[in-house]
N, C-alpha and C positions, 0 to 999 in steps of 0.2 A: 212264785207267788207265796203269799203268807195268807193264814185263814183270823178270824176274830169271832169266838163265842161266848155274844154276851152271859153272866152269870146270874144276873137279873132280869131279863126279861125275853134268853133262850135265842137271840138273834145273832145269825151266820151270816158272815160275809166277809167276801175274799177284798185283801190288802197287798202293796209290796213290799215283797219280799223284807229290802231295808230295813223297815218298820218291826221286824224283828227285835226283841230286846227294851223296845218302848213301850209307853201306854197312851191307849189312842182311846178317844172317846167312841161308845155305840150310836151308832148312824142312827136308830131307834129311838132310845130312850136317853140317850150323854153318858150312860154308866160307866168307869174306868173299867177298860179293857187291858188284857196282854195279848197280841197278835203270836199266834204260833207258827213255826216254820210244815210246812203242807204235809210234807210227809211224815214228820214226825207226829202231825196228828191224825191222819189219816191210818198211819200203822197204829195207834192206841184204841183207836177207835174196831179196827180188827182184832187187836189181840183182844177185848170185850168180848165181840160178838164172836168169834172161836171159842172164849172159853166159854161161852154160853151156850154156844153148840156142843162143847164136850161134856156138858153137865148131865144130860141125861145119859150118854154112856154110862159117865160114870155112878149114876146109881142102878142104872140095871146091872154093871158088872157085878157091884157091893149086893146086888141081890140075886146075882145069881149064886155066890159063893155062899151067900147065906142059906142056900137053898141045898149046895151040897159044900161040906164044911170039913168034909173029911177028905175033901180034892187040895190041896195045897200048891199051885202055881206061884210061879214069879212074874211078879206084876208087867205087863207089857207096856213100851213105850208107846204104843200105838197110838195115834187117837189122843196125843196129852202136849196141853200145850206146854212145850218146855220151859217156859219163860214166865209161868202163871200157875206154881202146879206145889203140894205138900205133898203127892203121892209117893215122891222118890224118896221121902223120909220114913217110909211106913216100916217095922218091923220084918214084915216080909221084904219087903225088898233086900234087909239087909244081911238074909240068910244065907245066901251061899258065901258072902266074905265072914260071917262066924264060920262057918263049915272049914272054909278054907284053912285058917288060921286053928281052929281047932287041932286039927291035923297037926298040925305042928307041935302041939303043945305050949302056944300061944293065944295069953288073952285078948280081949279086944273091947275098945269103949269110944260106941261111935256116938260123934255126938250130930243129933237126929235134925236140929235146927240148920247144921252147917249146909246142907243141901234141899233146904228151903225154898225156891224161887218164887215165893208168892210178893213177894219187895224187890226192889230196883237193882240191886248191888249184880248180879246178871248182867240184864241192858247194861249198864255202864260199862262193866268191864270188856263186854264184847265189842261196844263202841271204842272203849280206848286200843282194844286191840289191834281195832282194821284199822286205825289211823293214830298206830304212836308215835310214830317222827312226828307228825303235826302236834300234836297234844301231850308231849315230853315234855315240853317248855313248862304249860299250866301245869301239870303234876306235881313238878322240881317245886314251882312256886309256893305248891299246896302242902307238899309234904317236910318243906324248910319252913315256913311259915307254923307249921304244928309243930317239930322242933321247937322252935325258939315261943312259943306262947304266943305268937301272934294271934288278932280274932281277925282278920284282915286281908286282901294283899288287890295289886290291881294290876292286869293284863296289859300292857300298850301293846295294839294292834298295828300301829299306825306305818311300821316299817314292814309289815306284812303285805304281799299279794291281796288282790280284795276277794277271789275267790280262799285262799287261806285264811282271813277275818272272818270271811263268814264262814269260816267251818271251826273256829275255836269259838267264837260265840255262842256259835249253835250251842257247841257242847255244853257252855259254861251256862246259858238256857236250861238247855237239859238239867245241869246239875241243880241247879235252884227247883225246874218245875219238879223233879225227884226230891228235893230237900238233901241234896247233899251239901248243898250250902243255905245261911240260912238268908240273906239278901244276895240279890243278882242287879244291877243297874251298868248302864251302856250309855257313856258319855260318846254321844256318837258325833260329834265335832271335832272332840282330840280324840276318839276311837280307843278308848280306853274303858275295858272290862274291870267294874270292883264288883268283889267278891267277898262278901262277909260270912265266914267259916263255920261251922256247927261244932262244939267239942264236942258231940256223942265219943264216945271210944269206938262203936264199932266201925262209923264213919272215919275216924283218923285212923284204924287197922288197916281199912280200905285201901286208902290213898297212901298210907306207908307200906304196901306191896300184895296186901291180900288178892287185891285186884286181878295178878296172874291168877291165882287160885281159881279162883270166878271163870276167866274165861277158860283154862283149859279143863274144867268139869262141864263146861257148857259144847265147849268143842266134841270129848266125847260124849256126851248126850245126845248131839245131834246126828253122830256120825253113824251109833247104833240107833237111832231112830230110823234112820234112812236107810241101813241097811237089814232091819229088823233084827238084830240082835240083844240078845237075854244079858239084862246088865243090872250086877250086883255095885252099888259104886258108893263110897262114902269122902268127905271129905275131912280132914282135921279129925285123923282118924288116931287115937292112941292105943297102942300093943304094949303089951307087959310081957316081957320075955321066959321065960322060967326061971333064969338068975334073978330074975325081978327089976331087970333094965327097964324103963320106959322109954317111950318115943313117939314123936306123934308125927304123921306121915300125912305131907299136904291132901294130895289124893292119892285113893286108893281103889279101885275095881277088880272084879270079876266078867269076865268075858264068858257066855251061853256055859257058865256052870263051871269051868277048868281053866282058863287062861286071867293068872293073874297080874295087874299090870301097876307101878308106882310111880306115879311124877310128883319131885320135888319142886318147885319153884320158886325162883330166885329173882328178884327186885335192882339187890345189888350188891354187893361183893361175894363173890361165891366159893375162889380159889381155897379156903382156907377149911373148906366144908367136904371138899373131895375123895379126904381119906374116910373119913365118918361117912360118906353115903358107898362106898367101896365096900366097909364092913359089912354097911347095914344089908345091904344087896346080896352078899356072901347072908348071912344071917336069915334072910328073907329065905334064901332058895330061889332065887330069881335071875334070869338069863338079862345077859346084858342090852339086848333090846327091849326086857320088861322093867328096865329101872330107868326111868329119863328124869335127866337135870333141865328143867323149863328157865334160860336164862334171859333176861330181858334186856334186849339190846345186842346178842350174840350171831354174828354173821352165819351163812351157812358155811363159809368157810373154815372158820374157829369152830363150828361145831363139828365139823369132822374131822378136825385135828385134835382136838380133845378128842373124840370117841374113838380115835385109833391109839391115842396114849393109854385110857382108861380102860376098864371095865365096865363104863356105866354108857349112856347115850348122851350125849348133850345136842340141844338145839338150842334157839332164840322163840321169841314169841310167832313169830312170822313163820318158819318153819316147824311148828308143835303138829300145825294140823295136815300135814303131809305124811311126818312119821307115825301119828296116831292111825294116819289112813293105813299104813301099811301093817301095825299092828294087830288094829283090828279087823 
């Protein structure tokens, strides 16, 4: 089933399913409506009232440090919703990866926005995660379509499964009610999705590969949430070496204060990048299970055949959050 909440005049009421992607008039008042898919509103509706619930933690925590200021912790995951949170950008939090890096006699310039998740780029990418064979196609469309200038491009569902249409709709749904695009319309006769495009730049970074970025920061987030672990973590993180090389390193963490961890990730062609992340790994001081190459579309089998050639790790998107487990 599908929900409908009117904007004008506050009235709820459940629709089907179908009916997703159209506009239905409110049974109320006639006001144009957009019918949402149930769980997807149902879960926004909880991420709300969670973060609503973590609100007051988090100003008694901001005052109890006010209160004694000369205590210096790292911020706990506890209690935060991941998916709705500027905490993990705070200064503090970014202290033990300066420490680290200090040590080395390497600089460091995080930038504090990149691991922001108070905006959508998150959600999406962990959606494109659990379902990229389905949502490979749309991608490809979206991210050749930026390429070449298009503002445009349009989905045929119609040689698709019907449970398969509706789960690319969904998404392309999703991506309009997030404003990742900027029109969303569902010719649901010839079952064809257009999509009218946004140039933001940060938006085409997205979809031209940042997207791995997103979910494997989010991957570990959750993993040291759940197992309570102290986590220093920045994304699009740049080091300045003492030769005065720079580099800027997808993600980058701290594990409970000593274990440091690097994933690169890789969108698409990555062979040519192997000896440079070899270096960079020698360079870091980093063991070959703290350097992973995140490749998108990499079997597990190709991933342990690379990682018995190399010195680095490699996986696929599918298997990131298995060797994270074991990491961390």
């Amino acid at each position: 089933m599908a929900i409908i909440r009117c904007s004008k005049c506050g009235h709820v009421a459940e629709v089907t399913s179908d009916s997703v992607g159209a506009t239905l008039s409110c049974p109320r008042c006639q006001n144009p409506t957009m019918p949402y898919d149930t769980v997807f509103f149902v879960r926004k509706v909880l991420e709300k009232y969670f973060a609503l619930q973590a609100s007051p933690k988090r100003v008694e925590a901001e005052a109890d440090n006010q209160e004694a200021p000369e205590t210096v912790r790292q911020p706990s995951l506890e209690g935060i919703n991941l998916y709705s949170t500027d905490q993990i950008s705070s200064e503090q939090q970014y202290r033990p990866i300066n420490e680290w890096f200090q040590a080395g006699k390497i600089q460091v310039r995080p930038d504090h926005k990149a691991v922001d998740t108070m905006g959508f780029f998150d959600e999406v990418a962990v959606e494109i995660g659990k379902n990229y064979g389905l949502l490979k196609a749309v991608l490809d469309q979206i991210r050749y379509a930026q390429t070449k200038g298009f503002t445009s491009i349009h989905v045929n569902l119609s040689k698709r499964s019907q449970k398969e249409a509706e789960g690319i709709a969904a998404f392309c749904r999703q991506l309009y009610d997030y404003s990742f695009v900027a029109r969303y319309f569902y010719q649901k006769p010839e079952k064809i999705v257009r999509l009218t495009l946004q140039s933001s730049p940060r938006i085409q970074s997205f979809f031209a590969g940042e997207w791995m970025e997103w979910l494997a920061m989010m991957q570990v987030l959750e993993l040291c949430q759940e197992r309570r672990i102290d986590l220093s973590l920045a994304r699009r993180l740049s080091v300045v070496f003492p030769n005065e090389d720079l580099h800027e390193l997808d993600l980058f963490f701290v594990l409970n204060g000593s274990t440091p961890v690097c994933i690169e990730c890789k969108t698409g062609e990555f062979r040519q990048s192997i000896d440079k992340y070899v270096t960079l790994r020698r360079r870091l001081g980093l063991e070959k299970e703290q350097f992973v190459v995140a490749v998108v579309g990499l079997s597990d089998e190709q991933g342990r055949g690379l990682s018995s050639m190399y010195d680095l790790t490699f996986v696929g998107e599918s298997g990131l959050g298995l060797h994270l487990g074991r990491v961390v």
